[in-house]
Structures are given as structure tokens and as C-alpha cells.
C-alpha positions in Angstrom: 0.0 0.0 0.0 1.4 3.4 -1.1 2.3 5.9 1.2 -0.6 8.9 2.2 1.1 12.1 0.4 -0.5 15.1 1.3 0.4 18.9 -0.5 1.2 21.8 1.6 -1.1 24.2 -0.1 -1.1 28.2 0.6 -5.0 28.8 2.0 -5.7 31.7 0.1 -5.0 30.5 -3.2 -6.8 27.1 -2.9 -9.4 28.3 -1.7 -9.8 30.8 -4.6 -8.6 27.3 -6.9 -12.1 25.7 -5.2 -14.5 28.9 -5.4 -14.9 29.2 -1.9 -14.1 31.4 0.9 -10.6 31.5 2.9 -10.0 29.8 5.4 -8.8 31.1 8.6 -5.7 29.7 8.5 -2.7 30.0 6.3 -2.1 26.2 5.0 -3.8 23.2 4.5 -2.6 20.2 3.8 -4.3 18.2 1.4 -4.1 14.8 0.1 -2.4 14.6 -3.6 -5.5 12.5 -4.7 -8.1 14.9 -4.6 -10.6 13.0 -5.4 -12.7 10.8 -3.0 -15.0 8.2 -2.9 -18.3 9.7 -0.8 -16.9 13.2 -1.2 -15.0 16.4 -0.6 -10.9 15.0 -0.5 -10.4 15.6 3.6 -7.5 17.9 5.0 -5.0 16.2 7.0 -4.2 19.6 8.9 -4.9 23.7 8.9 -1.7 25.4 9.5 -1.8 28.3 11.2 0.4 31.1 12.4 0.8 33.0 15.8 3.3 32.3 18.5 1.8 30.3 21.5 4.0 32.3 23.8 3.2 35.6 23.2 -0.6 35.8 23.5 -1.3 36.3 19.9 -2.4 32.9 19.1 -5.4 32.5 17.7 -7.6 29.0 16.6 -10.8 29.1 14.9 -13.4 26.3 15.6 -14.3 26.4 11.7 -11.3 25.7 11.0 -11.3 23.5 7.7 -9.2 20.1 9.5 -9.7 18.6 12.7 -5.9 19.0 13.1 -4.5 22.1 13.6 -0.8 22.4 13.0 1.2 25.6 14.7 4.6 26.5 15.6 5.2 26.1 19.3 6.6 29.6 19.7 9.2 31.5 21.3 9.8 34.4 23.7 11.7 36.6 21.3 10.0 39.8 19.7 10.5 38.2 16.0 8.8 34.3 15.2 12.3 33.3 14.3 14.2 35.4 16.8 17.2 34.2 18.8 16.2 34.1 22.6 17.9 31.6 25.0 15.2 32.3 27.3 12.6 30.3 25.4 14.5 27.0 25.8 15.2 28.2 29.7 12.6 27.6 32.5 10.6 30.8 31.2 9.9 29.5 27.9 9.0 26.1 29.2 6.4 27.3 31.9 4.7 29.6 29.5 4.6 26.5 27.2 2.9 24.4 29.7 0.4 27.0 30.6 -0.5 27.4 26.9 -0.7 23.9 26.6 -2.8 23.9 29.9 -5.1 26.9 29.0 -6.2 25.2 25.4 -6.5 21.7 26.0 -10.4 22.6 27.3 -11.2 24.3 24.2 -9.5 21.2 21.6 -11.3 19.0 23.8 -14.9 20.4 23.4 -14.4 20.7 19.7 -13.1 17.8 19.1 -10.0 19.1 17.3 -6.2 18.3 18.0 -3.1 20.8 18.3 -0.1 19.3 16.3 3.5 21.0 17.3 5.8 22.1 14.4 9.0 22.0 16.1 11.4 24.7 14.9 15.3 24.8 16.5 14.1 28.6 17.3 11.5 27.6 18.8 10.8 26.1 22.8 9.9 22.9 21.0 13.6 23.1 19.0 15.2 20.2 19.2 14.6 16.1 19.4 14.6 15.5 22.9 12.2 18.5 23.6 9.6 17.3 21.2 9.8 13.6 22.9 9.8 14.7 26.4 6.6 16.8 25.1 5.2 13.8 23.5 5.4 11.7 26.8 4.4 14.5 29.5 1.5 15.1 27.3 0.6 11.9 26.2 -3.2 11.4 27.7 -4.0 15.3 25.7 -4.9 15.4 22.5 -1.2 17.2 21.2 0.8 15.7 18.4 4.2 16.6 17.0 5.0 16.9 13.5 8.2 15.8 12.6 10.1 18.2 10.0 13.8 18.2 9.5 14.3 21.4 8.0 13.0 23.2 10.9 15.1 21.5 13.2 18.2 22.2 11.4 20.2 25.3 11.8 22.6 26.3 9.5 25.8 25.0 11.8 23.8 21.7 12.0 24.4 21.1 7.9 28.1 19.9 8.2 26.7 17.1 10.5 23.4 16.7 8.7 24.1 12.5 8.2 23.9 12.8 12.6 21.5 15.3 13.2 19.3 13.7 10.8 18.8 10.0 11.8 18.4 11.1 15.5 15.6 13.1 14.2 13.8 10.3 12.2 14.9 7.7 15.0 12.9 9.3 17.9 10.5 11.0 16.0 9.9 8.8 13.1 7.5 6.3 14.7 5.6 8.6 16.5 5.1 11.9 14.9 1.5 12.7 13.7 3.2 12.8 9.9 6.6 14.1 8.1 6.6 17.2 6.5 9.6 16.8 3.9 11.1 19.7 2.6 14.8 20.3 1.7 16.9 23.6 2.8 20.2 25.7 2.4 21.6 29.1 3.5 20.8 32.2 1.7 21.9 35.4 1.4 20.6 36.4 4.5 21.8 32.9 6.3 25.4 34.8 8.0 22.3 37.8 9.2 19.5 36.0 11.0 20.9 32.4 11.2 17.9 30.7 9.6 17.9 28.7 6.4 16.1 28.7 3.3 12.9 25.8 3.1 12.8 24.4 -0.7 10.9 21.8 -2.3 12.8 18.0 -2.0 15.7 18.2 -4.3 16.4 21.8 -4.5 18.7 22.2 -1.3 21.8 20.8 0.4 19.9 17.4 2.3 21.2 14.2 0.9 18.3 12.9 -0.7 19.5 9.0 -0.3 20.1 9.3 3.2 16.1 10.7 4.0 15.1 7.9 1.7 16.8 5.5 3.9 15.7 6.8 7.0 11.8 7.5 5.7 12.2 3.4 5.2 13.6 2.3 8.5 11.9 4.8 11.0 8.4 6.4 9.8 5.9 3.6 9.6 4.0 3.1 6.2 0.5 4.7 7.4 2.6 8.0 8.5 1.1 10.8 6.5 4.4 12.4 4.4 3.8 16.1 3.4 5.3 17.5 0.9 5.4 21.3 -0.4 3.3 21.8 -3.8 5.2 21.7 -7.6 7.0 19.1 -9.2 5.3 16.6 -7.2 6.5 13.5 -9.0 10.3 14.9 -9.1 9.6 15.1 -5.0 8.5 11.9 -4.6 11.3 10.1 -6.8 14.1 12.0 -5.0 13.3 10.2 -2.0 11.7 6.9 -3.4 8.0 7.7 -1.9 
């Protein structure tokens, strides 16, 4: 049985694609078959943006997946700001009272909160994200597992390391795998962040994530995938 691809697709513009109105979020992610039996194709997740740690995050109830995906957030003034004090005890105890404070509201509507761990972020690094996953583990919280957003750009001469303890621990139990390659930019030396790409288009080694898709993310693990040259994606990493 093939694997379940989903497309990361900008809200806006599908939902001008499909003639209806906007979503309140900014991405959905969409399976590549559109087309189901007894309907509408379902959305595996709405992502959305705001920063969970400094009071402007916002949920709607209408939004169009009963997953919603966000960024765990940080305690610097920017969303991809350097702060040390998010990964300190500050960061982590207004984590757990965000995670606290919502956990009412998914419950009554039935919806779950997926974390999209970012290395700027208090969710920023592999063992973060598990310890998450087990304090958390009777809520209805997920972690999605995406490489790029746990590398940093001094991680990339190390990537072979960095990346199989990323797909060991998180591999059989994030909620899917968003795949996506990355590389510095211009701007890289500046603000320390690096540039997200479609599969194929960066500095990952394609071989190694096909490996490590095979040996640590179980066949039924949604994979997502950002939009264009879909078929080039999927071949670069044998999906």
C-alpha cells in the first residue's frame, strides 16, 4: 500500500482554486489524490500562524481540518528570533500554561493541536519534542516531525547525525513528516535561519532521508510534501 502524500497548499490560493471562501488559516494540507470516494478530498491539517508564547495565538473552531498544526513559539520579539530564554525555564512554563489553558477548548471541539517543532523555537530540538510527547501523552497534542526546521545552518556539516536522530525518535511517533529540503541564503550569515525548498532543491542528501523515511516512519505516517513538481519530490526520496 502506497504511502498517504498530502500537498502543503497556501490557504488563500486554494481556496480561490475551489471557489470558496478563505480559510482562517494559512495552510492546508491536502491529500495529492483529490478525489474521493463519498466526497469532498479531507485535509490532513490547517496550519496556522501566531506564537503560542506571546498571546497572539489564535484558533478558529471552523477551521477546515480537525488537526491544527502551529509552531510552538518562542519568547523573542520576531517568530524566528534568537532568545535563549525560550529554551530556559521561562519559555517552558509559559509552554505548559498554553498547553494547559487550550487543552479545554480542543477537547470540546473535538479538534487536536499538532506542534511544528522549529530549532528557534521552545519545541527546538529532538529531545524537547519527545519529552513533550510523553508529558502530554493522555492530551490530544501531536508533534509533526520536519527536519528542516530542526536544522540550523551549523547543523548542515553534521546533517548524516543530526538527521537519523531526528527520524529515529521522531519517526515512529510523529503525527506525519513534513519533507522539505533547505540551504543558506543570502541572509543565512544575518538572522541564522535557512532557506525551506521543495525536495531536491537544497543541500539534504536525498539518499540518506530515503533511507531513513524506510527504516523509521511507519507506512501509514502521513508524508507532506510542499506543492510543484510533485513527481520529481516523490522520486528523489523513493516515496
Amino acid at each position: 500500500m502506497p504511502r498517504p502524500i498530502h500537498l502543503l497548499h497556501d490557504a488563500a490560493a486554494l481556496a480561490r482554486m475551489l471557489a470558496i471562501e478563505a480559510p482562517c488559516c494559512t495552510h492546508i494540507a491536502m491529500p495529492t489524490n483529490m478525489a474521493t470516494a463519498g466526497g469532498a478530498p479531507r485535509a490532513w491539517g490547517a496550519f496556522i500562524d501566531g506564537n503560542p508564547l506571546g498571546g497572539n495565538w489564535i484558533a478558529d473552531a471552523e477551521a477546515p481540518a480537525r488537526r491544527i498544526v502551529s509552531y510552538s513559539g518562542t519568547l523573542a520579539d520576531e517568530p524566528f528570533g534568537d532568545d535563549p530564554r525560550t529554551w530556559m525555564r521561562a519559555g517552558h512554563e509559559r509552554f505548559k500554561a498554553f498547553c494547559d489553558e487550550v487543552e479545554p477548548a480542543l477537547r470540546a471541539h473535538g479538534r487536536t493541536l499538532c506542534f511544528r517543532p522549529h530549532h528557534r523555537h521552545v519545541l527546538g530540538d529532538v529531545h524537547a519534542s519527545v519529552k513533550f510527547l510523553r508529558d502530554r501523552a493522555s492530551g490530544p497534542f501531536e508533534v509533526l516531525l520536519s527536519p528542516a526546521d530542526l536544522l540550523a545552518p551549523s547543523m548542515l556539516a553534521q546533517a548524516e547525525d543530526h538527521l537519523t536522530r531526528m527520524f529515529a525518535h521522531l519517526g515512529p511517533v510523529a503525527a506525519a513528516v513534513l519533507l522539505a529540503d533547505c540551504a543558506p541564503n543570502a541572509e543565512t550569515g544575518e538572522n541564522g535561519l535557512l532557506s525551506m525548498s521543495r525536495l531536491g532543491e537544497g543541500a539534504l542528501p536525498m539518499p540518506l532521508l530515503s533511507r531513513l523515511i524506510a527504516e523509521f516512519v511507519p507506512a501509514e505516517t502521513p508524508i507532506v510534501l510542499l506543492p510543484g513538481a510533485v513527481e520529481h519530490q516523490r522520486q528523489a526520496v523513493g516515496l
